[in-house]
Every structure is written in structure tokens, then in C-alpha cells.
C-alpha positions as CSV (number, residue, x, y, z in Angstrom):
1,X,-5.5,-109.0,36.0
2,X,-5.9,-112.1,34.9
3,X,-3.0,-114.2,34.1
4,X,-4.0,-117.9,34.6
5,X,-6.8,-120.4,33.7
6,X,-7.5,-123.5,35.3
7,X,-9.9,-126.2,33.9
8,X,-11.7,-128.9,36.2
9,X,-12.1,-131.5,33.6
10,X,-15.4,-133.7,34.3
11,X,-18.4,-132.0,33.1
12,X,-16.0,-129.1,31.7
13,X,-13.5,-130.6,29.2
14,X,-14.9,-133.8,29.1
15,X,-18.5,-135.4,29.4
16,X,-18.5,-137.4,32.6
17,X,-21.4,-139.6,30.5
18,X,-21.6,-142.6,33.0
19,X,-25.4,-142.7,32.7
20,X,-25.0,-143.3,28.8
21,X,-22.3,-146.2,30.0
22,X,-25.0,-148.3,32.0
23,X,-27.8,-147.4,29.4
24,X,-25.6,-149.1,27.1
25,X,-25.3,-151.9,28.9
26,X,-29.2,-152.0,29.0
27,X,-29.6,-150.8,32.7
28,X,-32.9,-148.8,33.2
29,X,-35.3,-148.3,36.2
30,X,-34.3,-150.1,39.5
31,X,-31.4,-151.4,37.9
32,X,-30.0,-147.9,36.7
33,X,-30.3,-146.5,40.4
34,X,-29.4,-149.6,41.9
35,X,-25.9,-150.0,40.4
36,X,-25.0,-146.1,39.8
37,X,-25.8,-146.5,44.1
38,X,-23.5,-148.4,44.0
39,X,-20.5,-146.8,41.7
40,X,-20.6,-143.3,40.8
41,X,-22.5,-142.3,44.3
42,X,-20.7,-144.4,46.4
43,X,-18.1,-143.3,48.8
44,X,-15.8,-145.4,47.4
45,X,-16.0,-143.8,44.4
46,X,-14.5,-140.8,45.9
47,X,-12.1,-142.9,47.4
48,X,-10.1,-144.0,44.1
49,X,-10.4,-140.2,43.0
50,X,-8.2,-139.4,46.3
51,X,-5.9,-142.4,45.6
52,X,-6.4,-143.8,48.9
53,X,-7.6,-147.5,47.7
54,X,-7.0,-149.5,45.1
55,X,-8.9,-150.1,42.0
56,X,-9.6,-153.6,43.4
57,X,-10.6,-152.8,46.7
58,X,-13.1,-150.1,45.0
59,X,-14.6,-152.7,42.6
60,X,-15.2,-154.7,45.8
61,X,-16.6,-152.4,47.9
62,X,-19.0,-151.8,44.8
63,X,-19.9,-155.5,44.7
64,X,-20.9,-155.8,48.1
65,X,-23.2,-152.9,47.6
66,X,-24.8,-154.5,44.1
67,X,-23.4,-158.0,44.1
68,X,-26.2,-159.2,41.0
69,X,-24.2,-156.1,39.4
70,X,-21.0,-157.9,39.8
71,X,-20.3,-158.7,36.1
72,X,-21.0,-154.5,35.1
73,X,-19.1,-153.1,38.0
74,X,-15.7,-155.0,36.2
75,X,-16.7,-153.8,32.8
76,X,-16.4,-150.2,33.7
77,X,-12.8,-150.4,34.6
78,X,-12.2,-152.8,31.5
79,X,-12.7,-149.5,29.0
80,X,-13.7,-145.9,30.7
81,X,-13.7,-143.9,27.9
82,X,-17.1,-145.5,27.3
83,X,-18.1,-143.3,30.5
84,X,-16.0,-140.3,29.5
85,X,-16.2,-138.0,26.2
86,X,-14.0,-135.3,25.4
87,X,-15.8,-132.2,24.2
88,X,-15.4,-130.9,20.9
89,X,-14.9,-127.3,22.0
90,X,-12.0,-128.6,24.8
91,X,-9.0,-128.3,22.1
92,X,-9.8,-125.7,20.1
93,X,-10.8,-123.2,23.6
94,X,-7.4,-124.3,25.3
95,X,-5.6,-123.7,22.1
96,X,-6.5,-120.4,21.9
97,X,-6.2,-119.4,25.5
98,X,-2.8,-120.7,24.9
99,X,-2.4,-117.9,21.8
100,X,-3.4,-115.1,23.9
101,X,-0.6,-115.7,26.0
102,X,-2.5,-117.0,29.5
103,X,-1.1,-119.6,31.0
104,X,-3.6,-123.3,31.0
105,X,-3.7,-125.4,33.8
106,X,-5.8,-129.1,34.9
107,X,-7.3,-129.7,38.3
108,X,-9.0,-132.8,38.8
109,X,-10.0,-134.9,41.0
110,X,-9.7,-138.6,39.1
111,X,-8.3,-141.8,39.6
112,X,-5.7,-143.6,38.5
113,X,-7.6,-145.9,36.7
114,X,-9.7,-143.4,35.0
115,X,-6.3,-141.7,33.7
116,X,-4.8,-144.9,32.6
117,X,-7.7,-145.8,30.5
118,X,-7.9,-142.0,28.6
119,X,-4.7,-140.3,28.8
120,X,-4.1,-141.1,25.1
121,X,-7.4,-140.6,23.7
122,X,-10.1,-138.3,25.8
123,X,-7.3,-136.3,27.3
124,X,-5.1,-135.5,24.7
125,X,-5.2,-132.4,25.5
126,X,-3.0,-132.8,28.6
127,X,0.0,-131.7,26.6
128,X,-1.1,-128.3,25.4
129,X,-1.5,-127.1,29.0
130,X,1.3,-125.6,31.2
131,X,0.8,-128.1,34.2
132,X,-1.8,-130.5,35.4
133,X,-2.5,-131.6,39.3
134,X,-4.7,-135.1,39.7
135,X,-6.4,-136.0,42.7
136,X,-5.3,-139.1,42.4
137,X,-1.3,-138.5,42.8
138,X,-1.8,-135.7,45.9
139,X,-3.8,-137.9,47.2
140,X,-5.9,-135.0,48.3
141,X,-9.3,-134.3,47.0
142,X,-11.5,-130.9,45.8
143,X,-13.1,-129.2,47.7
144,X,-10.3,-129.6,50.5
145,X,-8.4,-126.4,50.2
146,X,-4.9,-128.3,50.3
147,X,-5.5,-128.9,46.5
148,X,-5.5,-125.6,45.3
149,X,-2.1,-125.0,47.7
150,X,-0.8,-127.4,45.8
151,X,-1.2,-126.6,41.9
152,X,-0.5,-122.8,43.0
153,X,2.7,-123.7,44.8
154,X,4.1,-126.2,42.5
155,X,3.6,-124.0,39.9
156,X,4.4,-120.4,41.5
157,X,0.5,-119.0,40.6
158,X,-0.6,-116.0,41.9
159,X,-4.2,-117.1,43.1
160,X,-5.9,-113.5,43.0
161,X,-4.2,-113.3,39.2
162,X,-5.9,-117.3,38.6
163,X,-9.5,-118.5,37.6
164,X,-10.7,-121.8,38.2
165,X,-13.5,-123.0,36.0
166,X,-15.2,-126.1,37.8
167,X,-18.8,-127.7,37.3
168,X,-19.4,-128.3,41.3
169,X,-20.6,-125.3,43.4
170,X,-18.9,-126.9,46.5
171,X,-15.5,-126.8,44.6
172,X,-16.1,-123.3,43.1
173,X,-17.2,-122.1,46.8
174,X,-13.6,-123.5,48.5
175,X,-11.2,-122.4,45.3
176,X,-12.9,-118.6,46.3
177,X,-12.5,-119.1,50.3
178,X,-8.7,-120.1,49.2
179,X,-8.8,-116.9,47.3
180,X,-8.9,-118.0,43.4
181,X,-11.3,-116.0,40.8
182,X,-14.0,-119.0,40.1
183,X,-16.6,-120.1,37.8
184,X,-19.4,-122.4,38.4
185,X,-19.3,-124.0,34.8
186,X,-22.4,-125.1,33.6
187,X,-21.9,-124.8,29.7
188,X,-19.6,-124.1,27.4
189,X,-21.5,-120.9,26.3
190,X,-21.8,-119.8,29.8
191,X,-18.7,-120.6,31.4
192,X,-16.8,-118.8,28.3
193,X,-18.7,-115.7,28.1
194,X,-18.0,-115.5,32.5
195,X,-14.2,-116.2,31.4
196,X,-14.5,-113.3,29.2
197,X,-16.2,-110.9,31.3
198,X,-13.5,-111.7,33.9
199,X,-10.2,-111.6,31.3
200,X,-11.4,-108.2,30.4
201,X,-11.2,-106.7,33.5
């Protein structure tokens, strides 16, 4: 039985939009690849999600990969929630989980940065849910198995009475192997109507 839900929140709650970010900036072709290379795909992107460099040291790491991209690279950290939407269906879904008495938690792997920038705005949602776990504080990052030991032990869940709802396969493959119920979220319509199917069991 089903007792606990736990939300990745890229691609799940919110819209990880970063592609409409350097669009706006008028970015396209070589450009686009050349300087999401260098950001979103970049190691060192992964690196400020696990909290184990600075914001400065990732916006340089950046700038040696696209130095002509300099000037963009800053602006991304100057506002985020240009980069990140929260989805209108987020609030209202957690809400009513909430109602039928299961217990909502957050697993993400973010940054410091990232969190600074939207933790009033495109996660306000953070205080509805029962407990949240960031990347960024553990210093840990999905799909290392550690993370999940660490939201179920800090917050005594029962990981065969827990579902984890993430948008990567790689994450959804390692919350299983540590013995969570997972969904490979792809949509809101699919990843509620697999919820479903599992709560009812």
C-alpha cells in the first residue's frame, strides 16, 4: 500500500525550459548548441546540482568552454526563473494528494543558485509538501542510491510503501534497485494515470 509520494521537480513540477531561455536571447543554430555545450550539458553543470563548486567556479568553467558566450552564461544566473516554469497542474495535484491523506515529498537534484533565484516564485509549492531533500545541501546527486537513503531516513519512509515520480529513466531505474515504487514521468496525463493505477493497489 501506498503511503508516500515523491516528486522530482525538473520536467515534473516545473518546466526545465532552458532552450526557451537562450532562444530568448536570440541564440539559434551553432550558437544554440554551442553554448547549451557549454551549460546545461556540461559537467559542471552537474557539478553545482551536487554542491561541490561554486556558482563562480561553474560560470567559469562555462566560459572557457564558450568564451564569445561569456556575456549569456552570467545572465542565466542573474534571473533563472527565465529557464524554469512551474506547471499549472503542480499546485492543484500536490494539493489534493495532500487531501487524500498521502504524505508529499521533493527530490531534486538542483543548485543552490537555481533555489535562490525560485524559491519564492516557481516553487512555491515547497511548503505544502511534508519534507523536501536538494542535491545541492547532501551534496549527493540522483541516480547515486545514497540520495534516496537519505530522504527515506530523514524522514522514517517505508521505501516499498513510497513512489517516486522522476522524468530520467536513469534515476527511475536506481530509486527501483534501492527498492522505491517508480514512475518514469513523461507527462502530466501519464505520470498521473500510473500514480493512480499504483494508489489503487
Amino acid at each position: 500500500m501506498i503511503k508516500t509520494v515523491i516528486f522530482d521537480i525538473g520536467n515534473v513540477l516545473v518546466d526545465f525550459c532552458w532552450q526557451k531561455m537562450f532562444h530568448g536571447f536570440g541564440l539559434e543554430g551553432e550558437a544554440f548548441e554551442k553554448i547549451a555545450d557549454a551549460t546545461v550539458r556540461h559537467q559542471a553543470w552537474q557539478d553545482l546540482d551536487q554542491g561541490i563548486i561554486t556558482t563562480e567556479e561553474a560560470i567559469e568553467a562555462f566560459a572557457k568552454e564558450a568564451p564569445e558566450y561569456r556575456e549569456y552564461i552570467e545572465r542565466i544566473y542573474q534571473d533563472m526563473t527565465k529557464m524554469l516554469e512551474q506547471y499549472e497542474y503542480s499546485i492543484p495535484w500536490i494539493k489534493e494528494l495532500k487531501e487524500r491523506g498521502y504524505c508529499i515529498y521533493i527530490l531534486s537534484n538542483w543548485s543552490k543558485p537555481a533555489y535562490d533565484s525560485c524559491q519564492h516564485n516557481v516553487l512555491n509549492f515547497l511548503p505544502l509538501v511534508d519534507g523536501v531533500v536538494f542535491s545541492f545541501e547532501e551534496l549527493v546527486i540522483k541516480p547515486d542510491k545514497k540520495i534516496y537513503d537519505i530522504i527515506c531516513s530523514r524522514y522514517d519512509i517505508n521505501p516499498s510503501e513510497a513512489v517516486f515520480l522522476d522524468d530520467s529513466e536513469k534515476n527511475i531505474i536506481s530509486a527501483r534497485e534501492f527498492g522505491l515504487h517508480a514512475i518514469h514521468f513523461k507527462n502530466y496525463e501519464q505520470g498521473r494515470a500510473e500514480l493512480e493505477t499504483l494508489l489503487a493497489k
